[in-house]
C-alpha positions in Angstrom: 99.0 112.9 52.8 99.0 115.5 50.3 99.9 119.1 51.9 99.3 122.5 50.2 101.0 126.2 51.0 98.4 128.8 51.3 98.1 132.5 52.1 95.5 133.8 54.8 93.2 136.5 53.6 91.6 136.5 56.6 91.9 135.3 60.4 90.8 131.7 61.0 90.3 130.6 63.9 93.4 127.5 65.2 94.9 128.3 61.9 96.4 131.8 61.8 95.9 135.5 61.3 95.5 136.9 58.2 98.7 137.5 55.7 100.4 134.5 57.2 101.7 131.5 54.9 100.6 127.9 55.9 100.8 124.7 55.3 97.6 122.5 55.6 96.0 119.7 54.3 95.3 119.9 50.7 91.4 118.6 50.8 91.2 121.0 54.0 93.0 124.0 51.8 90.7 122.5 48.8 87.0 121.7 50.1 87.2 124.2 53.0 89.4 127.6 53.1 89.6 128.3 49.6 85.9 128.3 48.4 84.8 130.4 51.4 87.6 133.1 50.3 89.6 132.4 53.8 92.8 131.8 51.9 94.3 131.6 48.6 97.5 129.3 47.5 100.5 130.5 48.4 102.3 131.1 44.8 104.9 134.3 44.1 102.4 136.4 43.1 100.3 135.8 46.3 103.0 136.1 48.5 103.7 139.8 47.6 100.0 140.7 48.7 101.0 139.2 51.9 102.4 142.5 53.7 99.3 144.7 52.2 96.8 141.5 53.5 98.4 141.5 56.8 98.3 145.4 57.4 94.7 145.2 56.5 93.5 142.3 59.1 95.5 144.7 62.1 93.5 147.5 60.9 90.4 145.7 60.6 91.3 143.2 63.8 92.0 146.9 65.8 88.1 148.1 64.6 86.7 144.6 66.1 88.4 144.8 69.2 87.2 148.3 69.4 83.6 147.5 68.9 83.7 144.7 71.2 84.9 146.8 73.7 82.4 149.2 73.8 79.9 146.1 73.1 81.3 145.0 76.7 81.5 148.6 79.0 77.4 148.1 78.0 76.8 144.4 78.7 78.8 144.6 81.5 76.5 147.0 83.2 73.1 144.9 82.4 70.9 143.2 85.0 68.6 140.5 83.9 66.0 139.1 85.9 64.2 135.9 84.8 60.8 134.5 86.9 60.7 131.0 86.6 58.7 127.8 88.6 60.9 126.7 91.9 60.6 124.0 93.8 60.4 124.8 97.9 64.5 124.0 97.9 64.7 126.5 95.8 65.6 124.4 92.6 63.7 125.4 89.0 61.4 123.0 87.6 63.4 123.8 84.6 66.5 125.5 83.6 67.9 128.7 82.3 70.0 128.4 79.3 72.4 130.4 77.4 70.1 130.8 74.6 67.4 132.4 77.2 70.3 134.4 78.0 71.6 136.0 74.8 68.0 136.4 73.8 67.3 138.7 76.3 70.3 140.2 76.8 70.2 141.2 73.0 66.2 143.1 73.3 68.1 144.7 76.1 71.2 145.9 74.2 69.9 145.9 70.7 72.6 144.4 69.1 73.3 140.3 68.2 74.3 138.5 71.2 75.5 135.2 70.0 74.5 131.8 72.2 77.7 130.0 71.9 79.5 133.1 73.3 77.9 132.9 76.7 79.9 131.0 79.0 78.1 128.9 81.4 79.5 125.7 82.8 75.9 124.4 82.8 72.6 125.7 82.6 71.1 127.5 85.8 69.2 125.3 87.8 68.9 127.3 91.4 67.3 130.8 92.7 69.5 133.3 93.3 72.0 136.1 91.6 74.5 134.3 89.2 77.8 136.1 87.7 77.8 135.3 83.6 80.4 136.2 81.4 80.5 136.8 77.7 83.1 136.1 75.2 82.7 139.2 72.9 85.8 138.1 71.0 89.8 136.8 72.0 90.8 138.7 75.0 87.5 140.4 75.3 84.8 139.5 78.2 82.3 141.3 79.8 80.8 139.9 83.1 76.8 140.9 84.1 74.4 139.5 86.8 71.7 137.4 86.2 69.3 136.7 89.0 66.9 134.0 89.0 63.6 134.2 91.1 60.2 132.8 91.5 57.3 134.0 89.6 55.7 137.0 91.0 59.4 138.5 92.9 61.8 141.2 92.0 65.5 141.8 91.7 65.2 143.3 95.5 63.8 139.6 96.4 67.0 137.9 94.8 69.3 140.3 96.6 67.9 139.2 99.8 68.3 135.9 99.2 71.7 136.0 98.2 72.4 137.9 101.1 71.2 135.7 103.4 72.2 132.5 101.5 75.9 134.6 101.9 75.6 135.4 105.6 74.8 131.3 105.8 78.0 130.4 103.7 80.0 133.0 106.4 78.3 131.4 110.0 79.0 128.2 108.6 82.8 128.9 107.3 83.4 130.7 111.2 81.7 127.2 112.5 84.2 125.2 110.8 87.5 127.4 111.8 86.4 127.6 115.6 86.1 123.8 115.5 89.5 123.3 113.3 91.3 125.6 116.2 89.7 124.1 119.1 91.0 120.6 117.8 94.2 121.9 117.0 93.8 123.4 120.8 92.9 120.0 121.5 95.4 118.1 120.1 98.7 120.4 121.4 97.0 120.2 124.7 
């Protein structure tokens, strides 16, 4: 398999930052990095831009990081509330996706919020408050609430239920440890 040397004008993503020399495949170098301006081959003249490339992409990789930041301190302090159909166990009818998600996140923050950023395991399928985290770039997250109620309720409504649904979760956890000791208690007796 044909390989090719090439030089990084910008960062690609599980390739390399910017200004660094590497060896890929040639169609890859050929059909892929080279026509969207990515990289360019790696001859003697190249390699001297490499230092000037690579001091560029910190500078510019310093401004995104910068912006993402900021981008975060204001996500992170957002509260979305969606009203959906729920079934009497308090499952949806439906779902709430990361696409519902960024879209409204993004009217609140006005500025793009990018689907494939939000990290959810799997849609959300139950009532209740739900911790979502963003991706806002490599190193970069910002976490924000999402509560999910019935149509008609408020965010006061899903705090209640969590806080129920979390005094539940504790009565139950202090059931299960008095009954693990008195076993134990049991047992040594």
């Amino acid at each position: 398999m044909a390989r090719m040397k090439i030089l990084l004008k910008e960062d690609v993503i599980n390739l390399g930052l910017a200004g660094e020399v590497h060896s890929v495949a040639a169609g890859f170098a050929r059909n892929y990095l080279l026509p969207r301006g990515e990289a360019i081959p790696a001859t003697p003249a190249a390699l001297k831009q490499a230092d000037g490339i690579r001091a560029a992409a910190t500078r510019k990789r310093a401004q995104e990081r910068a912006n993402a930041q900021a981008q975060a301190a204001v996500i992170s302090q957002q509260r979305l509330l969606f009203q959906v159909r729920a079934g009497d166990n308090n499952r949806l009818y439906g779902s709430v996706t990361s696409s519902e998600i960024a879209e409204k996140l993004e009217a609140l923050v006005e500025f793009e919020v990018d689907r494939r950023r939000v990290l959810l395991d799997a849609a959300i399928r139950d009532l209740g408050i739900h911790q979502v985290t963003i991706r806002l770039m490599q190193d970069v997250n910002a976490t924000f609430a999402v509560a999910v109620v019935r149509e008609g309720e408020t965010w006061e409504d899903a705090e209640k239920r969590h806080n129920v649904a979390t005094a539940k979760a504790a009565a139950n956890d202090l059931m299960q440890e008095n009954a693990e000791a008195q076993a134990e208690a049991e047992e040594v007796a």
